[in-house]
C-alpha positions as CSV (number, residue, x, y, z in Angstrom):
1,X,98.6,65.6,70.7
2,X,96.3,62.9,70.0
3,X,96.1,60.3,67.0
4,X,94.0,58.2,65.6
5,X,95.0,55.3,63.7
6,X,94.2,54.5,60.6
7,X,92.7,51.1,60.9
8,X,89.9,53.4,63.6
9,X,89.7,56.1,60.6
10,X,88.9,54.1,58.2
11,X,86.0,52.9,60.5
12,X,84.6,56.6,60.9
13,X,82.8,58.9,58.8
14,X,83.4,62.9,59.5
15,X,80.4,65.3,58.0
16,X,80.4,68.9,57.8
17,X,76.9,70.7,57.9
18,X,75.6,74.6,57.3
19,X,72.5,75.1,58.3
20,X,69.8,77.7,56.7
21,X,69.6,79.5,60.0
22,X,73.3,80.1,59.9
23,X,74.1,77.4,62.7
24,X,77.3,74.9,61.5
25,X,78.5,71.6,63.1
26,X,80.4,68.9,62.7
27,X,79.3,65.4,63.1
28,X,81.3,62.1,63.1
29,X,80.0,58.4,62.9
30,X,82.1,55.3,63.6
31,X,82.1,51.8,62.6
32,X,81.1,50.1,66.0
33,X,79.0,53.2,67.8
34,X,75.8,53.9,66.8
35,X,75.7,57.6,68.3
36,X,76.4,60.8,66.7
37,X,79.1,62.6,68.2
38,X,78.5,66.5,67.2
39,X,80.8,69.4,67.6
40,X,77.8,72.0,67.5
41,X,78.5,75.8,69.1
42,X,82.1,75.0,70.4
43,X,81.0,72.2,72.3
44,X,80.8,68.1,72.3
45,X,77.8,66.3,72.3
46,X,77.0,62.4,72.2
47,X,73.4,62.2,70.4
48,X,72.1,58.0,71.0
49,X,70.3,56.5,68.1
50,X,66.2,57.0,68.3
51,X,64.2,54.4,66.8
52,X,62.3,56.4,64.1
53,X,60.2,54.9,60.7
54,X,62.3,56.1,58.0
55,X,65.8,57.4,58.4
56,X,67.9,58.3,61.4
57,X,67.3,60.1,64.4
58,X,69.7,61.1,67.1
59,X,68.9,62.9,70.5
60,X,69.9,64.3,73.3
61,X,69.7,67.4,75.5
62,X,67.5,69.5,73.6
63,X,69.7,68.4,70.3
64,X,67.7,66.7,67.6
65,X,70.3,65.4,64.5
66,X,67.7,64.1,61.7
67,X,68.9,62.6,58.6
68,X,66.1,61.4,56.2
69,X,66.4,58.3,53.8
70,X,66.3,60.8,50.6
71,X,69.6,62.6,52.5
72,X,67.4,65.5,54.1
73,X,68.9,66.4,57.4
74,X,67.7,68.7,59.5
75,X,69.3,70.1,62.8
76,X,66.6,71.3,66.1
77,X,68.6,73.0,69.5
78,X,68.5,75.7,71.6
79,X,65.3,76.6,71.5
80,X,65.0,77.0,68.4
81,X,63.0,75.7,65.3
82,X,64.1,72.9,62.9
83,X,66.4,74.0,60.5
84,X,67.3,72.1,57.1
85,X,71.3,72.0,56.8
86,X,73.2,70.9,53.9
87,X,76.5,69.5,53.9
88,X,80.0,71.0,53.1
């Protein structure tokens, strides 16, 4: 069994998201990492930072994690369209 101590949990946010097309994930941020690691559909993704205008934008493999200044964060994979998702 892992563990993680608590000077690295204190360093790392952990997010739970629904999303209006039913989809759910899990997405955790740390201290000195500027990825996006998502648990999305039973598996582990690593999204890097994208430079965007207003926000944050992470991407990778078909996965787009966008979370707007005004807390707006919308979730694109899969083929499928954009979806807005609100947090747990």
């Amino acid at each position: 069994m892992a563990t993680i101590s608590p000077a690295a949990f204190a360093q790392s946010t952990f997010r739970n998201y629904r999303c209006a097309d039913g989809s759910q994930f899990m997405v955790g941020f740390f201290q000195y990492d500027k990825r996006a690691h998502l648990q999305l559909d039973g598996k582990a993704l690593t999204l890097p930072r994208r430079w965007t205008l207003s926000g944050s934008r992470y991407q990778a493999k078909g996965v787009t994690l966008r979370i707007t200044k005004a807390g707006v964060t919308t979730l694109k994979h899969a083929r499928r369209e954009t979806t807005t998702c609100e947090q747990t």
